[in-house]
C-alpha positions as CSV (number, residue, x, y, z in Angstrom):
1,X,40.8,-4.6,-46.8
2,X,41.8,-8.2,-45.2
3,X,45.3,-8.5,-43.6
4,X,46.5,-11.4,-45.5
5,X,50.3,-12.3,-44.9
6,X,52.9,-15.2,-46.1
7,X,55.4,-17.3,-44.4
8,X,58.2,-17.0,-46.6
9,X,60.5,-19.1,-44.1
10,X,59.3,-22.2,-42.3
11,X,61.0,-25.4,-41.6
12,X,57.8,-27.8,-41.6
13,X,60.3,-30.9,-41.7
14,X,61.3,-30.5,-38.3
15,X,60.9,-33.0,-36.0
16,X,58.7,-30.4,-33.3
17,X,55.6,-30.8,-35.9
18,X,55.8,-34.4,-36.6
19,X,52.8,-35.0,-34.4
20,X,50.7,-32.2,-35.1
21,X,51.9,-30.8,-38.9
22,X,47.7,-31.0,-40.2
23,X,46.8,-28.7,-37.0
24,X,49.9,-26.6,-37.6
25,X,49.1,-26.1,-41.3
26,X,45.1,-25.4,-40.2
27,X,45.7,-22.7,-37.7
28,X,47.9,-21.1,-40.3
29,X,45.1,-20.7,-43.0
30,X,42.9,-19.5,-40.0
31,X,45.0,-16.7,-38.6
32,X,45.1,-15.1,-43.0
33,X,47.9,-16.6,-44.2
34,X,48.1,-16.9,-48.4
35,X,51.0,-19.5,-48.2
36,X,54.3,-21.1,-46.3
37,X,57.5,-21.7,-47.9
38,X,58.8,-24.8,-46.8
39,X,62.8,-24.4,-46.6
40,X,65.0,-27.5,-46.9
41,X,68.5,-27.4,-45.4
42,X,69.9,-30.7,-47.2
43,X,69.0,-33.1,-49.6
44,X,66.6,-35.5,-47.7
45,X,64.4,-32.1,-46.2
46,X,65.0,-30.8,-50.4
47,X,62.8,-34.3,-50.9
48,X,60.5,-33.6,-48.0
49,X,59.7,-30.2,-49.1
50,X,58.6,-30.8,-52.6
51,X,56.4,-34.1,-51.6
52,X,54.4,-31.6,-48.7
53,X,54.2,-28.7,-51.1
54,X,52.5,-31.8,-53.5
55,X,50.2,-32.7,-50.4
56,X,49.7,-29.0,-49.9
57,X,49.7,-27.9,-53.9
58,X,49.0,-24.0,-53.5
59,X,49.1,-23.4,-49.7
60,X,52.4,-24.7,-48.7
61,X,55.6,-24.4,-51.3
62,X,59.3,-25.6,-51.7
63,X,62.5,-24.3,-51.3
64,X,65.2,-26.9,-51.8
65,X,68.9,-26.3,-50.9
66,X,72.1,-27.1,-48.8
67,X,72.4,-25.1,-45.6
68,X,76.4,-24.2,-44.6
69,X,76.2,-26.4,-41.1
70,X,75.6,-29.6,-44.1
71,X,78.3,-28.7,-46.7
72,X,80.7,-30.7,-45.3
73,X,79.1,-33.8,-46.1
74,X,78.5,-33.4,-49.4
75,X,79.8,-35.9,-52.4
76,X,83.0,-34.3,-54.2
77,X,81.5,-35.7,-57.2
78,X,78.7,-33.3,-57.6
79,X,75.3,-35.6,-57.4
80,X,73.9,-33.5,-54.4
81,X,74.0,-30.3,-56.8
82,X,72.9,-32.7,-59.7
83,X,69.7,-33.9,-57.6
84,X,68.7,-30.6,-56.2
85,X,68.5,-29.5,-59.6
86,X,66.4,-31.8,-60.5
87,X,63.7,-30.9,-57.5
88,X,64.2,-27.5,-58.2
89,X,63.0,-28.1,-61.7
90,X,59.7,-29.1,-59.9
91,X,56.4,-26.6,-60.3
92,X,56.1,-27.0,-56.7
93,X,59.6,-25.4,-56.2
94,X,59.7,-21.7,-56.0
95,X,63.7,-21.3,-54.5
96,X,66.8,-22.5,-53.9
97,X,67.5,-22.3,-50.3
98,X,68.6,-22.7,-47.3
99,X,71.9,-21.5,-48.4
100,X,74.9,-19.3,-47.2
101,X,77.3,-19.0,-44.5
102,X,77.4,-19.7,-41.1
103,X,80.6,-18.6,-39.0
104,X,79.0,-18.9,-35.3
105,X,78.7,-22.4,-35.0
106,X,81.3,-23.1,-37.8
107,X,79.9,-27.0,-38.0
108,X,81.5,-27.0,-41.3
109,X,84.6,-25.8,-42.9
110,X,84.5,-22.6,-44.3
111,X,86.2,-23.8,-47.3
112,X,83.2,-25.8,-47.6
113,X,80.7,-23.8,-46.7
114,X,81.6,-21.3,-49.2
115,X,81.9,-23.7,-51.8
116,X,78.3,-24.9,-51.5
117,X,77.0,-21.9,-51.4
118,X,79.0,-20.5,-54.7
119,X,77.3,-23.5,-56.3
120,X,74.0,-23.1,-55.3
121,X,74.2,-19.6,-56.0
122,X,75.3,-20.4,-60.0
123,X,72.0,-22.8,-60.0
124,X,69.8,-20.2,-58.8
125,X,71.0,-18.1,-61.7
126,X,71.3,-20.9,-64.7
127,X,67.6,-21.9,-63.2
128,X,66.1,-18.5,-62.9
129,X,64.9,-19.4,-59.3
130,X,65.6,-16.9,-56.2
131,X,67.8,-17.5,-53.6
132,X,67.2,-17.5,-49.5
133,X,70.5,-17.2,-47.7
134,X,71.0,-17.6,-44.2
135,X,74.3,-15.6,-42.7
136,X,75.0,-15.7,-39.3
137,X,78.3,-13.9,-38.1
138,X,79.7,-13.6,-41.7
139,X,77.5,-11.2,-43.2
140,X,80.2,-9.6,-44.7
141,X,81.7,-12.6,-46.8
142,X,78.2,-13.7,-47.4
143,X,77.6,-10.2,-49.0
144,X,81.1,-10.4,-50.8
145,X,80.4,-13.5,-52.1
146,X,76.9,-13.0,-53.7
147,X,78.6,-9.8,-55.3
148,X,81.0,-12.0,-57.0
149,X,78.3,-14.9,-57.8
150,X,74.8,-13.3,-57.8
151,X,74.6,-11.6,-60.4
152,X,71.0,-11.5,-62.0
153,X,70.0,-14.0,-58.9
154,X,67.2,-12.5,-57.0
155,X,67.8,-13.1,-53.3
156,X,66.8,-12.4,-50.1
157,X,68.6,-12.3,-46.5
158,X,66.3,-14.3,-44.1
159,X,65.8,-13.5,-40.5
160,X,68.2,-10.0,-41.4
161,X,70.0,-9.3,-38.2
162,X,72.4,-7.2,-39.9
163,X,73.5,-2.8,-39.1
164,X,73.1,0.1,-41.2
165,X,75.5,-0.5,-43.5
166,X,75.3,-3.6,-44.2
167,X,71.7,-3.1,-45.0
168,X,72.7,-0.5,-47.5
169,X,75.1,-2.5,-49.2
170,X,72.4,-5.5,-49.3
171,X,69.9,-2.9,-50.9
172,X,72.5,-1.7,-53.3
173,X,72.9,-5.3,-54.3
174,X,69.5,-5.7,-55.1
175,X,69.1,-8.2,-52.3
176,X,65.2,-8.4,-50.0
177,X,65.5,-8.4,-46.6
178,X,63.1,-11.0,-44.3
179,X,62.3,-10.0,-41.0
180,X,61.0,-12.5,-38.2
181,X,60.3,-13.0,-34.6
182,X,63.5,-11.0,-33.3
183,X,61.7,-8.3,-34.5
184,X,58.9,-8.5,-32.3
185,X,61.7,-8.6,-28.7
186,X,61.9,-5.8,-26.4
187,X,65.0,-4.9,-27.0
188,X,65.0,-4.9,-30.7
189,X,64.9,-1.3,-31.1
190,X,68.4,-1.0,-33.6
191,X,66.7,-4.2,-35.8
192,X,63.0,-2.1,-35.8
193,X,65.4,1.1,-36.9
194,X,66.4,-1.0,-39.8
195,X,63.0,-2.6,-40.7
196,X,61.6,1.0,-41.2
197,X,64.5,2.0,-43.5
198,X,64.2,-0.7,-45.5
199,X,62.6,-0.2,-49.0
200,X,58.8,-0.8,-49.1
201,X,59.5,-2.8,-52.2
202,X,62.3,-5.3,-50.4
203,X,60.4,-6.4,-47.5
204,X,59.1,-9.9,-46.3
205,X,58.2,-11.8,-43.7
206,X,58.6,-15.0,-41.7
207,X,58.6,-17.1,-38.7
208,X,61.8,-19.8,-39.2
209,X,59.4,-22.0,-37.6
210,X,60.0,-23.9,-35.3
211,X,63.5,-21.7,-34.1
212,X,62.9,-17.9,-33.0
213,X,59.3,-17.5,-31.8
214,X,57.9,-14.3,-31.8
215,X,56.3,-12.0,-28.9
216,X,54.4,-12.9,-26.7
217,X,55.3,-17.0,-27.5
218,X,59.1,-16.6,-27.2
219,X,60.5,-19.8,-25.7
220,X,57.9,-22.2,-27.0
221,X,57.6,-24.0,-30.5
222,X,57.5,-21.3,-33.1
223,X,54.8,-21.6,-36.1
224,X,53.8,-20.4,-39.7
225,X,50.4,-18.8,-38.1
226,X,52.6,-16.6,-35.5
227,X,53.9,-14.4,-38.6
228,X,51.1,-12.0,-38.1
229,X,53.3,-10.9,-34.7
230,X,56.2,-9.9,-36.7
231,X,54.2,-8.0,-39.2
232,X,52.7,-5.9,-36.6
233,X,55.9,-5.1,-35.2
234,X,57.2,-4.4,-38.7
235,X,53.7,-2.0,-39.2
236,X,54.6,0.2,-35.7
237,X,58.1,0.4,-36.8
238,X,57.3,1.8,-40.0
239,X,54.3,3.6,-38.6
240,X,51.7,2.2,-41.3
241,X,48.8,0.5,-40.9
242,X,48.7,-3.6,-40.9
243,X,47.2,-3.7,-44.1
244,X,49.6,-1.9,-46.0
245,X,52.1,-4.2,-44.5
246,X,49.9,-7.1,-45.7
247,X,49.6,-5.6,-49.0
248,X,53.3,-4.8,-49.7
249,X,54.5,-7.7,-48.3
250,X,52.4,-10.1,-50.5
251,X,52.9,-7.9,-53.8
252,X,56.8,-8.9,-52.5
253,X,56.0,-12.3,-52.5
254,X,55.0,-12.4,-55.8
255,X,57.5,-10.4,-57.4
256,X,60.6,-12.8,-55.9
257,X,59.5,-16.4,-55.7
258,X,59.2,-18.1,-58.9
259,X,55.9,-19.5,-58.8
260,X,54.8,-21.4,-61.9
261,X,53.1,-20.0,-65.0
């Protein structure tokens, strides 16, 4: 059986594949991958994404959303929310995301961050389209938060980084967990612990292309086509073969994005 795999997390938009995005996309579909979620982290990259998963209609598809470091600038009258609805009503649109909270780098208030990501969370759920949040040192308001808003919203933690417990609570929230190229670094031993506690039927993969490359690229340009790194480290953590992690891993992808029809 192949070992086919899927990108559920790439920035495509970013200025690091401007002059080579065809070539990118190429070595992708030659190194087995099904398909690429493109992830927008404001409005403008919301309109990119949906006019390259056009271009790219099956291989490449859209996530469109406000990411936390952006909430600060949106309008107080509500037209950002008002427009990303629209694109999310788009076939080619398959999530709302990149949303969530970001306390590390704190380039917005956290006022503002939350309230972005309370709103994008009640359009996932009045949509019926999934949600990919990014958390980074505030996993445990992003998790109290999506308990108070998420309800019925399928959603998935990208690039989980996360410890035991809060991967149990996640799981008990019905939230998927993404692994990417963290998992793949020698010293990940307590995040390859996790990956093989996880549920079978929660798991999926990315590379957050271009950020985050994988073993043995780390330090250079990351890219959809490296995913196969992290799924082999995801395979030896769980101690299955690569195909089974290929086959789980797309069955996930189906089950939680909302493609069309």
């Amino acid at each position: 059986m192949p070992a086919d795999f899927w990108d559920t997390h790439a920035h495509l938009h970013d200025e690091r594949f401007a002059a080579d995005l065809p070539v990118v996309l190429e070595r992708a579909r030659q190194s087995a991958l099904q398909g690429i979620i493109e992830v927008a982290v404001d409005v403008q990259t919301s309109h990119e994404a949906v006019r390259l998963a056009r271009e790219r209609r099956g291989f490449v598809w859209a996530a469109v959303g406000i990411h936390p470091h952006n909430a600060a600038a949106l309008a107080p009258d509500g037209s950002w929310l008002k427009e990303l609805a629209r694109l999310a009503k788009e076939d080619e649109t398959v999530a709302i995301g990149e949303i969530g909270l970001d306390f590390y780098r704190n380039l917005a208030p956290r006022e503002a961050q939350a309230a972005a990501f309370r709103a994008q969370l009640r359009l996932a759920g009045e949509l019926g389209k999934p949600a990919i949040i990014h958390s980074r040192a505030a996993l445990a308001e992003v998790l109290a938060l999506f308990a108070e808003e998420g309800t019925g919203v399928r959603a998935v933690l990208h690039c989980f980084s996360g410890d035991e417990s809060a991967l149990r609570q996640a799981i008990g929230l019905g939230l998927y967990v993404s692994f990417a190229g963290p998992l793949t670094f020698p010293n990940a031993n307590a995040l390859r612990s996790l990956a093989a506690q996880t549920p079978g039927d929660r798991l999926l993969l990315e590379t957050d292309s271009p950020y985050m490359a994988p073993e043995p690229y780390r330090g250079r340009r990351n890219e959809p086509a490296y995913v196969r790194f992290v799924a082999e480290a995801l395979a030896r953590a769980r101690g299955v073969s690569l195909e089974e992690i290929s086959a789980q891993t797309c069955r996930n992808v189906e089950s939680f994005f909302a493609f069309p029809g």
